[in-house]
Backbone as a ProteinNet text record, in pm:
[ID]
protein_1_A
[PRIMARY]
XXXXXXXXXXXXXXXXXXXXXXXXXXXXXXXXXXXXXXXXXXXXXXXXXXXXXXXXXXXXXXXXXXXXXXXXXXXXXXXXXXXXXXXXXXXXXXXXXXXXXXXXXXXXXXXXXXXXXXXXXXXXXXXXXXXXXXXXXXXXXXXXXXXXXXXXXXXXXXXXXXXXXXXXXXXXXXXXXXXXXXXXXXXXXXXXXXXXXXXXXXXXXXXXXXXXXXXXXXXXXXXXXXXXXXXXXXXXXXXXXXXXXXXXXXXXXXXXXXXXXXXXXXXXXXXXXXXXXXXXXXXXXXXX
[TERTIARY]
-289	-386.1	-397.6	-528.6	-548.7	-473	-404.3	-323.3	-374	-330.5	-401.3	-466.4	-356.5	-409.8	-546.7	-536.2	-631.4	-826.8	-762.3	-896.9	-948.4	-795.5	-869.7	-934.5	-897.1	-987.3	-1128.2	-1138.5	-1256.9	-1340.8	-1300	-1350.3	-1385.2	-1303	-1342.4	-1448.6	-1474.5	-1553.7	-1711.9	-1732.7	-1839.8	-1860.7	-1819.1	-1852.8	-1973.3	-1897.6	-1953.8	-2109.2	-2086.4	-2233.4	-2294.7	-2212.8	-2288.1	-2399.8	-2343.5	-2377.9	-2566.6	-2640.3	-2822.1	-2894.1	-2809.8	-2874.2	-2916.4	-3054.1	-3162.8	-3096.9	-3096.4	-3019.1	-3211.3	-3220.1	-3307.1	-3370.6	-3268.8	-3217.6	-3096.8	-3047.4	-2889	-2892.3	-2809.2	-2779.5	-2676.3	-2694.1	-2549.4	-2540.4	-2457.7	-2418	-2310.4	-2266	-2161.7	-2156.8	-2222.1	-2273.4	-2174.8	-2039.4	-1931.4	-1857.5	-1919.8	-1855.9	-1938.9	-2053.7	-2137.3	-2144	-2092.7	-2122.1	-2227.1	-2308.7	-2447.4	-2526.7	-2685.4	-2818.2	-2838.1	-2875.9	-2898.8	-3064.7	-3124.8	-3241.3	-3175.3	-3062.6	-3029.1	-2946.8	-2960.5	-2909.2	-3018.8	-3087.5	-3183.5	-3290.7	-3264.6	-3414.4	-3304	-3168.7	-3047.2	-3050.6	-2982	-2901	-2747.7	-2716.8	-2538.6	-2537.6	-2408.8	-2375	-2264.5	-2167.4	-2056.6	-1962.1	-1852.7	-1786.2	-1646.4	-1638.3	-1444	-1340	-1216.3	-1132.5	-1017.3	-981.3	-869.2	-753.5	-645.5	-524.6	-625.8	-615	-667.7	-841.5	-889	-1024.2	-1106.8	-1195.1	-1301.9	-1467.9	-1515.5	-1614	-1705	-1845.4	-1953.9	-2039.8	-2035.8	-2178.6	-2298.6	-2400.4	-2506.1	-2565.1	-2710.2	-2819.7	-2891.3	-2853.4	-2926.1	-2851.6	-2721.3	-2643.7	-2543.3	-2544.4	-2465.4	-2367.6	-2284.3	-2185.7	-2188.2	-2119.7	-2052.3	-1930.3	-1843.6	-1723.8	-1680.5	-1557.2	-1548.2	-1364.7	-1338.2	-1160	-1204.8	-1143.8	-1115.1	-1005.1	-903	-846.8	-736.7	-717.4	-653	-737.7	-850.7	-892.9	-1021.2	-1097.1	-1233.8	-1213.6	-1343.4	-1356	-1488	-1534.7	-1666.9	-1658.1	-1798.5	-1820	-1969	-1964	-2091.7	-2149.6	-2311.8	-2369.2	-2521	-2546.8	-2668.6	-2688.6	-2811.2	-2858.5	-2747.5	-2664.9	-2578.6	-2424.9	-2397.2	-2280.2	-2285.5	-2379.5	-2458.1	-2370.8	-2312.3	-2257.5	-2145.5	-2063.7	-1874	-1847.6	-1752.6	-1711	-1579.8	-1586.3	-1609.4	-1446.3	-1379.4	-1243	-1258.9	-1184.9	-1256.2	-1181.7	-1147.8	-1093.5	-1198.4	-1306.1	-1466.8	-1515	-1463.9	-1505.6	-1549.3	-1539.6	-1629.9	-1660.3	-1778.5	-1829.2	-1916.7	-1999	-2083.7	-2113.4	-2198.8	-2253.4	-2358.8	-2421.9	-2260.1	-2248.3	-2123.4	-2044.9	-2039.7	-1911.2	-1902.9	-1816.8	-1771.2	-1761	-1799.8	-1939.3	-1998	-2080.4	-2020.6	-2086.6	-2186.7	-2161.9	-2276.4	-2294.7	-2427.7	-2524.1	-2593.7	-2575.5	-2648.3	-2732.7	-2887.9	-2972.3	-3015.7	-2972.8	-3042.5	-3141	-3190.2	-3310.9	-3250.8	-3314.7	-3292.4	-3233.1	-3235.7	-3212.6	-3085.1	-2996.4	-2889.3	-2839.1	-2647.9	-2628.3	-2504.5	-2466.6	-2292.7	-2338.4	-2208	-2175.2	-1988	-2013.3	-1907.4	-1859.7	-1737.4	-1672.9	-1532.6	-1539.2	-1364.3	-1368.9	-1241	-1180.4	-1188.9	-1098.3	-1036.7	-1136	-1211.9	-1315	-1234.8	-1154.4	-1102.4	-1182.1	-1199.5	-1262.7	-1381.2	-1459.6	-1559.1	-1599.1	-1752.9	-1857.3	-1940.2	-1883.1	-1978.6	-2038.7	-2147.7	-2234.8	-2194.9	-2136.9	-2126	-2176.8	-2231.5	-2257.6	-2149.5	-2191	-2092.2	-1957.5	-2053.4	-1966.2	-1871.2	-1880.4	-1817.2	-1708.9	-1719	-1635.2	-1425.4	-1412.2	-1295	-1229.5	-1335.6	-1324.9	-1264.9	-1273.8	-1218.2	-1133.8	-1016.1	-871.5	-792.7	-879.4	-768.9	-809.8	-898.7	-881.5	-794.4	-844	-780.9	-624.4	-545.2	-445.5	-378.2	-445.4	-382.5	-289.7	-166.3	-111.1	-101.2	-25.2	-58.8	-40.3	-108.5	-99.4	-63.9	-7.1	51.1	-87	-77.1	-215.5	-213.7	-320.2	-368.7	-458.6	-425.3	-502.5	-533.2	-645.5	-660.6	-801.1	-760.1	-919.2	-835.9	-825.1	-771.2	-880.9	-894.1	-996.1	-910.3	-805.4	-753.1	-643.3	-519.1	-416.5	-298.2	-260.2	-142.8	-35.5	18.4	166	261.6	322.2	389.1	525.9	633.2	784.9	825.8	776.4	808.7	805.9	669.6	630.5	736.2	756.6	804.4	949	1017.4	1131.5	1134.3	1050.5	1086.9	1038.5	970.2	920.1	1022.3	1070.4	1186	1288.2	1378.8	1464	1469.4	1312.6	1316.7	1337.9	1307.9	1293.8	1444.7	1428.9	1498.4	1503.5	1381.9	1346.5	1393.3	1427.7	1462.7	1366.4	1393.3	1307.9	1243	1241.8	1082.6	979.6	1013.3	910.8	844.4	933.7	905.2	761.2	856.6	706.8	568.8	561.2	434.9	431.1	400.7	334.5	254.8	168.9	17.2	-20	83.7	29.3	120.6	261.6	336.3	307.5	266.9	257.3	85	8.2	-90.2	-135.3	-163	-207.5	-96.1	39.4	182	176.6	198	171	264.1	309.2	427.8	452.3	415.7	448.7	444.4	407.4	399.6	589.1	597.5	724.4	808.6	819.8	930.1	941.8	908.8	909	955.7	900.9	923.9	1106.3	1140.2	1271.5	1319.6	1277.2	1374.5	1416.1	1316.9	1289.2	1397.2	1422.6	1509.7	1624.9	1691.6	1786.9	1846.4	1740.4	1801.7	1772.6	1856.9	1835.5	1729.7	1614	1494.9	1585.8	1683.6	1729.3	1781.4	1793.7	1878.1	1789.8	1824.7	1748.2	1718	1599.5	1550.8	1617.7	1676.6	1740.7	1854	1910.4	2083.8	2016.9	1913.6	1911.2	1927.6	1980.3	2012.9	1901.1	1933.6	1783.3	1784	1871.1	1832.5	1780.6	1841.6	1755.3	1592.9	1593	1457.8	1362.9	1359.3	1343.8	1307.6	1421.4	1436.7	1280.4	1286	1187.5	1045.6	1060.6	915.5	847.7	960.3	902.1	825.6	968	927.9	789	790	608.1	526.8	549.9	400	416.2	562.1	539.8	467.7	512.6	441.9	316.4	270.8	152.3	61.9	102.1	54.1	60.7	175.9	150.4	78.4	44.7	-13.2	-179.6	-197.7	-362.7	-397.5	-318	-247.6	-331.5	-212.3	-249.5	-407.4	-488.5	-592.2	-567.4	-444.5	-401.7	-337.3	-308.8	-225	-348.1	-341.3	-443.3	-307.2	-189.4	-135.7	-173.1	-276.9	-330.9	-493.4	-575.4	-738.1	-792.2	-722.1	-787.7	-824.8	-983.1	-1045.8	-1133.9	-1132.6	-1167.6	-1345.8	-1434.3	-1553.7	-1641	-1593.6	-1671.8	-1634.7	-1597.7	-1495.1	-1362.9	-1334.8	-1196.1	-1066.2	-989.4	-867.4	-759.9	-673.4	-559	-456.4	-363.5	-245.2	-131.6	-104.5	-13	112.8	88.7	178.2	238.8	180.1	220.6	364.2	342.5	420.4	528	553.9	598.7	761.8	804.3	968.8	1093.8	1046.8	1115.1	1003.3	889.7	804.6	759.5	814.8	745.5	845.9	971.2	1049.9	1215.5	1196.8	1308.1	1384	1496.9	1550.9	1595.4	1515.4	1499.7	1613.3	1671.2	1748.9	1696	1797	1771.7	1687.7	1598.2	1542.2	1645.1	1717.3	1789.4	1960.7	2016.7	2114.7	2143.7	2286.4	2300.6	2280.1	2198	2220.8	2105.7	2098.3	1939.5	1895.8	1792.5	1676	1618.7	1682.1	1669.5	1542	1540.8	1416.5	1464	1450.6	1447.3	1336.5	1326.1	1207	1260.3	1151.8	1213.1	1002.3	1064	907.8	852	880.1	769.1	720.7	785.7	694.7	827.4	760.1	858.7	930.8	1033.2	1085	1175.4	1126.6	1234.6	1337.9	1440.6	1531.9	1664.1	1728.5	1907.2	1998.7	2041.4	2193.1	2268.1	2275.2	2362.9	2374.9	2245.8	2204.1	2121	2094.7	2018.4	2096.8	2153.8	2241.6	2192.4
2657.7	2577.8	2438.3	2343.6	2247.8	2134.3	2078.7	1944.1	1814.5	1690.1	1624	1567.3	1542.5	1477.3	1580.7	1730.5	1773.3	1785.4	1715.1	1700.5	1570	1469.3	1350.8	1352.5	1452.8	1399.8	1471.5	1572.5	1640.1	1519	1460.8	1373.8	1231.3	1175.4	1082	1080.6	1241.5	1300.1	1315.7	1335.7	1393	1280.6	1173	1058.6	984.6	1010.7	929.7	1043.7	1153.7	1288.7	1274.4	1299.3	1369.7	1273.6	1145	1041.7	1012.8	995.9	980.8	1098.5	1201.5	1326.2	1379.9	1439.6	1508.7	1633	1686.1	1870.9	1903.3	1979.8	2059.8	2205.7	2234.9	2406.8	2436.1	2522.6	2565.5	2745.2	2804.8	2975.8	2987.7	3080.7	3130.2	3248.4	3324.2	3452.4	3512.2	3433.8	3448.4	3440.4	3442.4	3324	3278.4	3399.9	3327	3189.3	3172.8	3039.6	2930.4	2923	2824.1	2787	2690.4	2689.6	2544.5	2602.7	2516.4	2537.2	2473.5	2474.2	2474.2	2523.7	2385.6	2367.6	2364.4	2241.4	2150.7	2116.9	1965.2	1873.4	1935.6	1853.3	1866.8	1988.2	2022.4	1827.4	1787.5	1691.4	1522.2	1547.4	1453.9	1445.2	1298.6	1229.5	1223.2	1219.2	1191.1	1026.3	983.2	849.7	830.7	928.4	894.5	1008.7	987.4	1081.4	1038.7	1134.3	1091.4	1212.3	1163.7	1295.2	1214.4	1356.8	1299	1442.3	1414.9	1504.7	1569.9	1723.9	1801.5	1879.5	1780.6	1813.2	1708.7	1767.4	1633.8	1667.9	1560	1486.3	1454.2	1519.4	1440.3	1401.3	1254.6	1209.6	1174	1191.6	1228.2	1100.3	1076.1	943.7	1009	1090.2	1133.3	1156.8	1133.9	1125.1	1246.6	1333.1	1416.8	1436.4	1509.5	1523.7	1701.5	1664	1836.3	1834.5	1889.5	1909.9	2021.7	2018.6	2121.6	2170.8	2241	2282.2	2364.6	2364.9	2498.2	2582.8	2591.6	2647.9	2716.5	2838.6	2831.9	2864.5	2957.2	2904.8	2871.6	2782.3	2710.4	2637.8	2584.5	2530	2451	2372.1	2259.5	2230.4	2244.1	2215.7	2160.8	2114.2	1991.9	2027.1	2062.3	2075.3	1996.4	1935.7	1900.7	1898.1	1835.8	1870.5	1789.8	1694	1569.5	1702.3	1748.4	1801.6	2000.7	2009.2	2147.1	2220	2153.8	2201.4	2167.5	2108.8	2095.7	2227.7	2269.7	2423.9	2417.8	2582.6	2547.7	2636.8	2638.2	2740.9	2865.8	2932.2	3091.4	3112.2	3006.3	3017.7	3041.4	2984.8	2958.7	3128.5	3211.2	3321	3432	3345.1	3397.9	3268.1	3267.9	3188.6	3099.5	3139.8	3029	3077.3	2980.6	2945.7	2952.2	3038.8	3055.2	3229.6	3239.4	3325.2	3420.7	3528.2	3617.5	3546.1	3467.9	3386.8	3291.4	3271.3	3130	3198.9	3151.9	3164.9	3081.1	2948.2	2891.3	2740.3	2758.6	2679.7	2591.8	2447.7	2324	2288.5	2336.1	2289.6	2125.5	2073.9	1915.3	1900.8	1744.6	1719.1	1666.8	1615.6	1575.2	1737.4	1796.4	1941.2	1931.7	1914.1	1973.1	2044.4	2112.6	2185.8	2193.9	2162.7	2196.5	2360.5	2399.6	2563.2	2522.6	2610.7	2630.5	2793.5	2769.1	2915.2	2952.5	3090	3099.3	3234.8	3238.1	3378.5	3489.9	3375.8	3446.2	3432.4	3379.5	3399.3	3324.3	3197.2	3170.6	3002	2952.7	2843.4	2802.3	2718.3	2702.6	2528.7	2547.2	2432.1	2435.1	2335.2	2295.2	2213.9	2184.7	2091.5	2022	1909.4	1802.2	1680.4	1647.9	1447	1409.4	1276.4	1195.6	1141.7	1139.4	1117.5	1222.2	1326.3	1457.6	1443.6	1427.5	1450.2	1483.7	1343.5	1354	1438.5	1492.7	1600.1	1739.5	1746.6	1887.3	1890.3	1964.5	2007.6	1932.9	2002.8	1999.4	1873.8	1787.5	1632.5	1504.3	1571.4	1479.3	1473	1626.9	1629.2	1619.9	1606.3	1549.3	1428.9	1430.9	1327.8	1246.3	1131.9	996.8	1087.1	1027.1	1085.7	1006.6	995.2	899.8	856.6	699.1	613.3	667.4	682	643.7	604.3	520.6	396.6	280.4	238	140.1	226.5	387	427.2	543.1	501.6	591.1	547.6	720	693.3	777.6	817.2	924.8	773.1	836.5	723.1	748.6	589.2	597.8	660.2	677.7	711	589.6	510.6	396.8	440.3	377.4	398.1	415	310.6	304	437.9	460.1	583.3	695.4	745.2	814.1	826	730.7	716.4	806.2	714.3	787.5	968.8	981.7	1098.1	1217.7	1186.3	1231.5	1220.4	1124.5	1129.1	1206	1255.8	1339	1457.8	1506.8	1644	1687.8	1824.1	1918.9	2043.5	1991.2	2140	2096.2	2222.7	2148.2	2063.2	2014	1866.9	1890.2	1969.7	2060.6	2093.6	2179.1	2243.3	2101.2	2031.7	1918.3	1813.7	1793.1	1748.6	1843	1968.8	2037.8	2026.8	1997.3	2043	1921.6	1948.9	1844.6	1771.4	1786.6	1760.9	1609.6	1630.8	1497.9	1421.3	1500.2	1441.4	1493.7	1408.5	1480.1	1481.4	1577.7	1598	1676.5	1716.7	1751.8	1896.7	1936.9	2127	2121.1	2250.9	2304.7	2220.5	2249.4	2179.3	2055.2	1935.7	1865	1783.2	1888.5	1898.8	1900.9	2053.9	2009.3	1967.3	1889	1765.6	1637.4	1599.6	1480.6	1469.5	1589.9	1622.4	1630.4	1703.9	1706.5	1509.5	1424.4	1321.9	1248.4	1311.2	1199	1246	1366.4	1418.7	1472.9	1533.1	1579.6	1769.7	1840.4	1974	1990.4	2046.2	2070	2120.5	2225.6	2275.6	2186.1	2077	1985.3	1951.4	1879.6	1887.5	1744	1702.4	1566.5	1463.5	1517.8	1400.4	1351.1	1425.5	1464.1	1339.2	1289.8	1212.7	1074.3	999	842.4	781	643.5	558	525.6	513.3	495	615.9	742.7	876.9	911.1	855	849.8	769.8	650.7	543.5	601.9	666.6	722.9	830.7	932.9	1004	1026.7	862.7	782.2	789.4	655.2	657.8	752.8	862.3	983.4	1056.4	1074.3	1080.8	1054.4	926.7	818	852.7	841.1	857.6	987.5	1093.4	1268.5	1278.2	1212.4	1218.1	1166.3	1041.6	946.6	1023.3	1078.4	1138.4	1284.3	1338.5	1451.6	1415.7	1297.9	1219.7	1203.6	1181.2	1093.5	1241.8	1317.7	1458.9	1548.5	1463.4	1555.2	1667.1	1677.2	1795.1	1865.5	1974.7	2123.2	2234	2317.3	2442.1	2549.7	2523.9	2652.6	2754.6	2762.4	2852.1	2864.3	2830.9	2844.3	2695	2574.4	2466.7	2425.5	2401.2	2352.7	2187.9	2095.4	1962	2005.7	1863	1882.2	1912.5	1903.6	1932.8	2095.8	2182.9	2298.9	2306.7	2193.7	2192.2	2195.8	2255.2	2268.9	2115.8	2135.5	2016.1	2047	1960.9	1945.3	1962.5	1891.8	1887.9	1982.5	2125.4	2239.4	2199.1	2178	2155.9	2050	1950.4	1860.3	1843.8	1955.1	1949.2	1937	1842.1	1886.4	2033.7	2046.8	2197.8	2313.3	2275.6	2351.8	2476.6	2621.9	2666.3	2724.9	2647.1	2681	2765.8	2855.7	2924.1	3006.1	2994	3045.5	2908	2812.6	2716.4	2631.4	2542.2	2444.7	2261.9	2279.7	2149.6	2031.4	1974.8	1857.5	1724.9	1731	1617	1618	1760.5	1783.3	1915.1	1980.5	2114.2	2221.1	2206	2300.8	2392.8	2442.6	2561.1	2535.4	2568	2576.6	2706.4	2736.8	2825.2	2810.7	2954.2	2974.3	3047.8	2971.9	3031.5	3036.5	3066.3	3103.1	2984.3	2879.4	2822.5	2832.1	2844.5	2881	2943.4	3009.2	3128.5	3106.9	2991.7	2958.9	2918.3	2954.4	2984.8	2843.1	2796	2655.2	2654.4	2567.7	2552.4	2424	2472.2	2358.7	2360.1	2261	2244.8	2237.5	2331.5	2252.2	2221.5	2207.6	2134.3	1951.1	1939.1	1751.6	1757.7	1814.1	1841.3	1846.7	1717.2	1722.3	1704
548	473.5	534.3	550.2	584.9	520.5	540.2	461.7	475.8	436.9	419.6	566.7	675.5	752	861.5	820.6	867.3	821.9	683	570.7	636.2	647.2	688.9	784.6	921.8	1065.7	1039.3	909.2	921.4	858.8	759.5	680	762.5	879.1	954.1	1120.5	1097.8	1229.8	1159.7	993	991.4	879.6	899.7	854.2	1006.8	1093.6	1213.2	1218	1209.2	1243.3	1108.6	999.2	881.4	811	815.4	738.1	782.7	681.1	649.6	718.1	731.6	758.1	598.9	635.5	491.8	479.5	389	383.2	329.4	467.2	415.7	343.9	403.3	305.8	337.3	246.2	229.5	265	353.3	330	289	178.3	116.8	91.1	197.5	238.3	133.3	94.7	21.5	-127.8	-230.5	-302.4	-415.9	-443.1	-486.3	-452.9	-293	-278.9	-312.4	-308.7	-363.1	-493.4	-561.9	-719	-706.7	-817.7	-868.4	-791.6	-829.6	-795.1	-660.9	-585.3	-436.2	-433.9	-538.6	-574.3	-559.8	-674.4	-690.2	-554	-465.4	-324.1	-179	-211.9	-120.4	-139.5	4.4	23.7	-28.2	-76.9	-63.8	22.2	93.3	221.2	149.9	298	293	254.1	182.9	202.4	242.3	227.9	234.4	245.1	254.1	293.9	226.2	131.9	78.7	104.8	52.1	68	-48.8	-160.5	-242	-193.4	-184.5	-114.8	-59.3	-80.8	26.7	-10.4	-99.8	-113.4	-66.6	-42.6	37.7	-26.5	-27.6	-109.7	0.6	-31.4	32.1	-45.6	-56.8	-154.3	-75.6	-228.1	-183.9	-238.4	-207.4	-269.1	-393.2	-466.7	-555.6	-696.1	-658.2	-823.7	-826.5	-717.2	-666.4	-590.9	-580.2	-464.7	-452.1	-285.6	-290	-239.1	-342	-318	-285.6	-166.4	-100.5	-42.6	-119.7	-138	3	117.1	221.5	218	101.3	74.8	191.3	218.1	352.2	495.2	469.1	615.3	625.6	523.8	553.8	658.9	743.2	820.2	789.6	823.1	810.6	948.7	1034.3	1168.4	1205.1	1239.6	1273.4	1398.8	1414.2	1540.4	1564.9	1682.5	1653.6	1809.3	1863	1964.6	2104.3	2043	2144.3	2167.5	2076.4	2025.7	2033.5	2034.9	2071.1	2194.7	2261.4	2440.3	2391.1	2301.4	2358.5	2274.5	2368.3	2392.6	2198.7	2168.1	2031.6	2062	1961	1943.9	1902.7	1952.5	1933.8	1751.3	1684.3	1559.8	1458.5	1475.5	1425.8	1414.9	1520.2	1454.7	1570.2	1702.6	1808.4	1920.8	1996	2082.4	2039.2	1963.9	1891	1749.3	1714.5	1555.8	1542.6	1436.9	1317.2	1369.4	1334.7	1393.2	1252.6	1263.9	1102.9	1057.5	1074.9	902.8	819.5	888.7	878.7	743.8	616.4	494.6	417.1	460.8	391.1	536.6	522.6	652.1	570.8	611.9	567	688.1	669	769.6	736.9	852.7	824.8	912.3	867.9	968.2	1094.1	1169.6	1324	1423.8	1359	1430.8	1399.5	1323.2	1304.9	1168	1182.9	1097.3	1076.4	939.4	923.7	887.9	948.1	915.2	830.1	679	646.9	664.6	716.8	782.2	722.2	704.4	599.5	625.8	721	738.2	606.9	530.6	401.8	263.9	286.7	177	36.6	63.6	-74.8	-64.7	-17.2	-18.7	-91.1	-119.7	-214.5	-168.7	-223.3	-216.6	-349.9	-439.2	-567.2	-551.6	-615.9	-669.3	-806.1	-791.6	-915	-926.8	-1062.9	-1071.3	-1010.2	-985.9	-936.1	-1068.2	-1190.7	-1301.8	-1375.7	-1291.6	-1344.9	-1238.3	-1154.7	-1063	-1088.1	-1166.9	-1197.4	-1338	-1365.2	-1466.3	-1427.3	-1274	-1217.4	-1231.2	-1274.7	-1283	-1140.3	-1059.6	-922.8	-865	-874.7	-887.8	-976.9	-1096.9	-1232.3	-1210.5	-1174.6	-1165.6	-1017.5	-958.3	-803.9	-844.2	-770.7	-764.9	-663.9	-663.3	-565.6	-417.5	-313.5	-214.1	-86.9	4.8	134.1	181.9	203.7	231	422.3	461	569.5	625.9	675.2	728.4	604.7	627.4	507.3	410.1	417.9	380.7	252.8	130.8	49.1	-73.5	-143	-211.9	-377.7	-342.8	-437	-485	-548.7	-601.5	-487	-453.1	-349.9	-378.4	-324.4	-319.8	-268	-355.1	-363	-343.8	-270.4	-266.6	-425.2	-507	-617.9	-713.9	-695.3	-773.5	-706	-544	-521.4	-508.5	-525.7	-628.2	-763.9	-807.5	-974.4	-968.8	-942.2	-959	-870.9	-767	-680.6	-744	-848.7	-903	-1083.5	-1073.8	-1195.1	-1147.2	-1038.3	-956.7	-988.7	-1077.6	-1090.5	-987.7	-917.8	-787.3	-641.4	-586	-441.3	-364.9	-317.7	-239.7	-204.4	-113.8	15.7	-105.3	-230.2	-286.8	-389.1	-442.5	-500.6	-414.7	-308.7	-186.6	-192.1	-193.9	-164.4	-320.7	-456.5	-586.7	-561.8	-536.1	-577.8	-713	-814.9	-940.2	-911.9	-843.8	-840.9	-749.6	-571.1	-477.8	-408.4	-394.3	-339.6	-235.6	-165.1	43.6	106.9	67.8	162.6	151.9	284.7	227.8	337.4	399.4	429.3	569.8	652.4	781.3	776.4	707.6	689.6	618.6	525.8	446.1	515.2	635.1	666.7	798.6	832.8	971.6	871.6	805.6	719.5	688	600.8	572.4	670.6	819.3	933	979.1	998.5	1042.9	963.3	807.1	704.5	692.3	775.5	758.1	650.9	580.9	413	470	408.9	354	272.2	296.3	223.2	66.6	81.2	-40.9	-151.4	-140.9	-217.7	-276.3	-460.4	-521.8	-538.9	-557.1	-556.5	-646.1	-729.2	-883.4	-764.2	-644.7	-611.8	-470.4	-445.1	-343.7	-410.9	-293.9	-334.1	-288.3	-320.8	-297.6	-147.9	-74.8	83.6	167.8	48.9	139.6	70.4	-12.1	-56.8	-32.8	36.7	163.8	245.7	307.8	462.4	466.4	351.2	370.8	306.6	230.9	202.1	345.3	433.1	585.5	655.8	685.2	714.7	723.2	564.7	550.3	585.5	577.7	628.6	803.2	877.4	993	1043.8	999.2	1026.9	1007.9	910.9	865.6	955.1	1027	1111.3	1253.9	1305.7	1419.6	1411.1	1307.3	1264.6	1315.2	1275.2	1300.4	1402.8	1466	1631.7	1746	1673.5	1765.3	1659.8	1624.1	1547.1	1405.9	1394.7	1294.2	1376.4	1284.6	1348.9	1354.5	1443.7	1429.6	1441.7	1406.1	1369.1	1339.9	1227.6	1161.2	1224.5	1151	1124.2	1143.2	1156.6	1164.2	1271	1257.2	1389.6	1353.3	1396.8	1346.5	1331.7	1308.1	1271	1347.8	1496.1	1626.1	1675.9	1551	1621.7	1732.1	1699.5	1868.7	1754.3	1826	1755.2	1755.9	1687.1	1725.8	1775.2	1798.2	1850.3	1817.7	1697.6	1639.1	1622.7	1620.2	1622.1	1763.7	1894.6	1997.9	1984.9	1893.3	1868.3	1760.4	1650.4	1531	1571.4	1475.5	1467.8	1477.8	1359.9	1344	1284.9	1239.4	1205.1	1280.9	1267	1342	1447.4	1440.8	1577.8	1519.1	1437.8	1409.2	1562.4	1556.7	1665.5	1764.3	1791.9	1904.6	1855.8	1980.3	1963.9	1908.9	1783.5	1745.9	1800.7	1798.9	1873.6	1837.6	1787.7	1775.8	1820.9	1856.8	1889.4	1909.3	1896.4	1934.4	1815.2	1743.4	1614.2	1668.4	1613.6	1572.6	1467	1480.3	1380.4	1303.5	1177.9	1070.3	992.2	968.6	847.2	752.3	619.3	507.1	428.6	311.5	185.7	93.6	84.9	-50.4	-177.4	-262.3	-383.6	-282.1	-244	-154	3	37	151.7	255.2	349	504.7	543	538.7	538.5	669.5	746.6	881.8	894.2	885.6	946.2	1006.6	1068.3	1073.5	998.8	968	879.4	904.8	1071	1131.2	1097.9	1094.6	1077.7	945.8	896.5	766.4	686	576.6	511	356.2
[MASK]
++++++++++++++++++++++++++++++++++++++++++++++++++++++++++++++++++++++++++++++++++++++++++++++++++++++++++++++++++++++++++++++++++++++++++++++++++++++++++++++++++++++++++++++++++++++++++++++++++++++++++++++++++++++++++++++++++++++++++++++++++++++++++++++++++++++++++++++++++++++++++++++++

């Protein structure tokens, strides 16, 4: 699934393309994924472009937005006549666009077109007021999320806050980090590079950390997150940025990803276990 810093580069690429483009008609192949009218956006301009944790927001000049969860393998990709030629990732579906999974097509003016694309068919694009917005479940209840850059539009994630909320944690730490209701934007790879970086055992339970290790992997965060941006995202999976090109980041991860391999920080190995369901890599050699 896309995490935060991969929402953000989609969200800071199709800010620079998307932005005072007209939507002149919409296809929806799919039409479970489309929720609401598309009268009410058809003949809208873009203004803006937000992202709260891992949903992202395009507003419109007409009192609208479209909000858009990619769930685990949406994609949003941007083409127009400048951008038409850079060579696309065969993740998109194929060679070009729109390809078979390209479910719903935003024709704009100046000759161009976002194509939304999803392997897995769990993703979705609504139509909401702008005053409804924070009425959605999976907004209202997002929790604070790690600032990057100086462009946050959701609620921070403060040392302070992540203190307290870490020292209520009855759950092991790794899974505590990915619940979106306490922390919002952190999904698995993200988790555990952060924990590798702060030297904690993902398994340990958040009340059982002290305040200098809860410091340590405040930092942490903000640092992964930051070199996560650095390298474009991860395309581990299905993620391809707004121009279709994949990222980097997997190329670069700590322990994410590398069960079997030798420690990056010394002689241990690097284990995989299951923690709440999801594949967790680390040392327990230095992972204390």
């Amino acid at each position: 699934m896309p995490e935060l810093p991969e929402i953000e580069t989609i969200k800071l690429a199709l800010r620079k393309h998307l932005i005072n483009h007209k939507i002149k008609s919409i296809e929806v192949k799919i039409p479970k994924m489309f929720i609401g009218e598309k009268d009410k956006v058809i003949g809208a301009k873009v203004t803006n472009l937000k992202r709260i944790g891992k949903g992202l927001i395009i507003e419109l000049n007409n009192n609208y937005l479209l909000v858009i969860h990619l769930k685990m393998t949406g994609q949003l990709v941007y083409r127009d006549d400048k951008t038409k030629n850079i060579k696309l990732s065969k993740k998109i579906g194929g060679d070009s666009l729109p390809s078979k999974y390209s479910h719903i097509i935003f024709y704009l003016d100046k000759n161009a077109t976002l194509f939304y694309n999803d392997l897995r068919q769990f993703g979705f694009i609504k139509i909401v007021k702008k005053d409804e917005l924070m009425k959605i479940p999976f907004f209202k209840e997002m929790g604070p999320e790690p600032k990057v850059g100086n462009d946050i539009f959701g609620k921070e994630l403060t040392l302070d806050y992540f203190k307290k909320v870490t020292k209520k944690g009855n759950l092991a730490i790794k899974v505590l980090l990915m619940d979106q209701r306490r922390i919002g934007g952190i999904g698995n790879i993200y988790a555990n590079d952060a924990l590798f970086k702060a030297n904690i055992d993902p398994r340990r339970k958040g009340k059982d950390l002290e305040d200098k290790e809860i410091k340590n992997l405040y930092n942490a965060i903000l640092y992964i997150i930051g070199k996560s941006m650095k390298y474009g995202g991860s395309s581990d999976e299905n993620f391809v940025n707004a121009l279709g090109q994949e990222g980097a980041y997997q190329d670069h991860s700590l322990v994410y990803g590398k069960k079997g391999q030798k420690c990056p920080r010394g002689d241990g190995t690097v284990e995989k276990i299951k923690l709440g369901g999801r594949g967790t890599y680390f040392c327990p050699k230095c992972q204390k």
